[in-house]
C-alpha angles and dihedrals in degrees: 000000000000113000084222134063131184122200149168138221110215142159150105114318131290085011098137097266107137090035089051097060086037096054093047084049092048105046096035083055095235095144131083118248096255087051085054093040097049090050094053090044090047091043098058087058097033119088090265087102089244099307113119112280101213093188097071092064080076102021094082100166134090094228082052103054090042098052094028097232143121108251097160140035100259114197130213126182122194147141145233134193087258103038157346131249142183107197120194108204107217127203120241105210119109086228091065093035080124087060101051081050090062091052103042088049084075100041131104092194144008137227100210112192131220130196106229096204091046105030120199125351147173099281092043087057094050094049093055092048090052092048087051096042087053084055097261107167116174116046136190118211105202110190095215121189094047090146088062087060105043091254084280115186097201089058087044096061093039096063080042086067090047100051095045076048090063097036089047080101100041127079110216118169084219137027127185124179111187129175113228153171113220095183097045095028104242117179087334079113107341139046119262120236087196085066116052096156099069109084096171119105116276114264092265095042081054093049083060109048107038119112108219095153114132119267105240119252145167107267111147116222141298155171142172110216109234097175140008117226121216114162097155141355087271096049127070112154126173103227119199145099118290093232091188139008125013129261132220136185120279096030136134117237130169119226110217142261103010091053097231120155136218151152123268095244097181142345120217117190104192099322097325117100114229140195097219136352132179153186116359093012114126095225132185098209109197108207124218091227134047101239121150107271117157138160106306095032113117112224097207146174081193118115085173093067114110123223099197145132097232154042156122126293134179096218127182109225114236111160123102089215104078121243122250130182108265094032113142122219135149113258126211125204117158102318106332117094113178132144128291144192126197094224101186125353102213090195153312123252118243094234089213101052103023081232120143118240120192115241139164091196132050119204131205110302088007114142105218128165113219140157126252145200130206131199099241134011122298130212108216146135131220107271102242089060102040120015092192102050085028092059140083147165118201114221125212102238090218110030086031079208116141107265100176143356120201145150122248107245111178122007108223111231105195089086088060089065088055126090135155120255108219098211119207090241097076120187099250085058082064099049090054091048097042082040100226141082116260117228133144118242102203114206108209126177154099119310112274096014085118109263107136086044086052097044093046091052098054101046083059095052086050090051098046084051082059095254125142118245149176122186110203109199136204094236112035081051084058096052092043129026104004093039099119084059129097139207094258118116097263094041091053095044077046088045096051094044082060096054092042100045087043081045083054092052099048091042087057084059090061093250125144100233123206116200120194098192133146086217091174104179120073082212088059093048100039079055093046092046083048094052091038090043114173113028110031123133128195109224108185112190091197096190108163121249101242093063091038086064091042089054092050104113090162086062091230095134087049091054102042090051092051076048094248086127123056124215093011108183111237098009104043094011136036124266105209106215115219114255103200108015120180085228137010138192149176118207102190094094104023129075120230102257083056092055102051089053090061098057089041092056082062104034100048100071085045103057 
């Protein structure tokens, strides 16, 4: 048995959750004097009518004493003669389920509460999906509440049936299910005389006793570099946590995902040199050979690893904006971040049922399984083999907040059957022929600020200087190659990624490309520039709104205000203004020929 264990309190709102760990710290006397002194002092003034409120000794904040719920994870670490523990106190509102899923990410089992007078319910459910999504594997019902019932037995198995109802999916190595009491006490640390009934170990007895340590298995070694470390000219150590296996010197290890191999020279823990180390050691491992090897890189013995650019993933859902297919993000696993782009959701779990629902968008604290692609190859493991490699967060690019974690499920292998064919014409052999320097000039604004004139013009001035060009408009691509695609969010990121991959291949011919789009997102453009790569230039026609509607001879402004048009950019959906364009410029008092001087002034030296 570890002498650790690290668990989390979790469950629907206002079940008892913070009183309950207060109430095992306060009568196991786990809490110095000026802790105990300070909750009988704030509970004569709180809303508990005098009696001791044992939640406040982990609702610290002030939102969280006024409303009397649980906002943030609050962590306590204590210990007993038999063990010690680490809890994360999780909240319980769907409004904070993010944060329940960081605290359950550390955690090696869960207390899940139940509300005696109200059984389980939605969010109960949730919370034990997502316990079971981060890899917990041994979980603790506690039937809180016990005292509103009249500690009935009858009421207590029937909420029993319910609960192995609900595990009946899951696959957990333990399973307790215990009645309490969180606000008298009752079997938290000792046994209760008011239920008889109940012959099992109190919830703390249980804590201490329960084995969660990880069966052993075979798992070769592994171990994603976080830092190189370089002191001197003699020295060159790969620092990071052996996350399976073990290592010893003299062996071989691959460093991933170039493939190289080398021997395991020395092994430093902290300062002191070892002869082997193994899962859970922060190690620094010195190579006999200098091969590239940086953060993100994996050092393994594994020849199951994959090395891949997509693959399935079970993600919860944490972002207030919606996802939709197309969208870009970084993703994190292990050490690697690279971006990322959720190609197809196949569909989001009802967190009641377990059922799958099809669904082409995923709200705030949905499940959904969907595949994803990454920009370069990944090193990673299914989830339920290696947590560390199994494991992601996706990362918003402009907020940087934390829009999804999730686990990788199923590595999709087609991509494997893919590689690009380097071709003896190059590109740079058809810009010296074409004499001039590809590059892509993306027009981006409202509709009617100008851009297709402007774009039109100037590819006339480039021709007539001789140059070869393509313009590629908003339009004509509608009515051809992105016809089958709507106005909604996914079809125009899917609509953008078409323009830029087809700007790419033109590009590679060694033609100036001109794009007209709307293009209304920054994500959709920052994707764009990193498809199109060298050469693209941001053009943005900032003509304010109010001349692009006066200009609107089709009507189009007029009907989406009165709600005839849908996803309307500018009036029913959000126009992104570029932060940092390569050009800008405004229409309303310039005529045309002006204009394209200006943007001349800036392209010529560049093609």
């Amino acid at each position: 048995m570890d002498s650790l264990l690290k668990f989390i309190t979790c469950g629907s709102v206002d079940d008892g959750k913070s009183t309950l760990i207060g109430h095992m710290l306060y009568d196991a006397k786990l809490l110095f004097a000026d802790q105990k002194d300070a909750l009988e002092l704030e509970s004569r003034v709180g809303s508990n009518d005098g009696n001791i409120d044992y939640s406040l000794l982990l609702d610290g904040l002030m939102a969280e004493r006024e409303q009397g719920i649980t906002i943030d994870v609050a962590y306590r670490y204590f210990t007993t003669e038999r063990r010690s523990f680490i809890v994360a106190d999780t909240p319980g509102h769907e409004e904070y389920t993010r944060n329940m899923a960081v605290g359950a990410s550390f955690a090696d089992l869960a207390v899940i509460l139940v509300d005696a007078s109200q059984g389980v319910l939605t969010q109960t459910r949730r919370h034990t999906r997502i316990c079971s999504l981060m890899g917990i594997q041994h979980v603790v019902f506690a039937v809180n509440k016990m005292d509103l019932i009249d500690y009935s037995q009858e009421r207590f198995k029937k909420i029993q049936k319910e609960i192995r109802i609900l595990l009946a999916e899951f696959d957990h190595r333990s399973v307790k299910i215990i009645p309490v009491s969180a606000t008298n006490g009752d079997n938290i640390t000792k046994k209760s005389a008011k239920m008889p009934w109940y012959k099992g170990p109190t919830l703390l007895r249980y804590l201490e006793t329960v084995d969660v340590s990880e069966k052993p298995t075979d798992a070769e070694f592994s171990m994603p570099v976080q830092r190189v470390c370089r002191p001197n000219r003699s020295f060159r150590g790969f620092q990071g946590q052996i996350e399976s296996g073990s290592i010893s010197v003299g062996d071989t290890v691959t460093v991933l995902p170039s493939k190289e191999s080398s021997t395991v020279k020395a092994i430093l823990e902290g300062n002191q040199s070892v002869h082997d180390s193994s899962i859970g050691h922060p190690v620094t491992i010195q190579l006999d050979t200098e091969i590239d090897v940086s953060r993100g890189c994996v050092l393994t013995r594994d020849p199951d690893l994959y090395i891949n650019t997509m693959f399935s993933a079970t993600l919860l859902w944490m972002d207030d904006t919606k996802l939709v297919e197309g969208k870009n993000y970084l993703l994190k696993s292990g050490t690697q971040k690279i971006p990322a782009t959720v190609l197809h959701i196949r569909h989001k779990i009802d967190v009641n049922t377990g059922r799958e629902v099809p669904a082409k968008e995923i709200y705030k604290n949905e499940i959904t399984q969907c595949d994803i692609s990454v920009s370069s190859n990944l090193v990673f493991d299914l989830f339920e083999h290696n947590k560390a490699l199994g494991s992601l967060i996706l990362i918003d690019r402009i907020s940087h907040a934390t829009a999804a974690c999730g686990v990788i499920t199923q590595s999709i292998s087609r991509s494997n059957d893919l590689t690009w064919h380097t071709m003896d014409i190059t590109r740079e052999f058809r810009e010296n022929q074409l004499d001039q320097k590809a590059s892509t000039i993306w027009f981006t604004g409202l509709s009617g600020s100008g851009k297709s004139t402007l774009a039109n013009a100037l590819e006339k001035r480039l021709v007539s200087m001789g140059k070869h060009t393509m313009l590629l408009d908003g339009d004509n691509i509608r009515l051809g190659l992105n016809k089958n695609l709507g106005f909604s969010e996914a079809d125009r990121i899917e609509n953008i990624r078409r323009i830029a991959e087809v700007s790419k291949l033109m590009n590679d011919a060694g033609l100036i490309v001109l794009t007209s789009f709307i293009s209304p997102f920054v994500r959709d453009r920052r994707k764009a520039k990193e498809i199109i790569g060298d050469g693209f230039v941001e053009v943005y026609v900032n003509t304010p709104i109010e001349e692009c509607e006066r200009r609107d001879v089709k009507g189009l402004y007029a009907a989406a205000r009165e709600g005839r048009i849908e996803h309307f950019t500018g009036i029913t959906s959000p126009y992104e203004k570029p932060q940092n364009p390569d050009i800008q410029i405004d229409t309303t008092n310039r005529s045309v020929e002006e204009c394209v001087d200006l943007l001349m002034e800036y392209l010529e030296p560049r093609l």
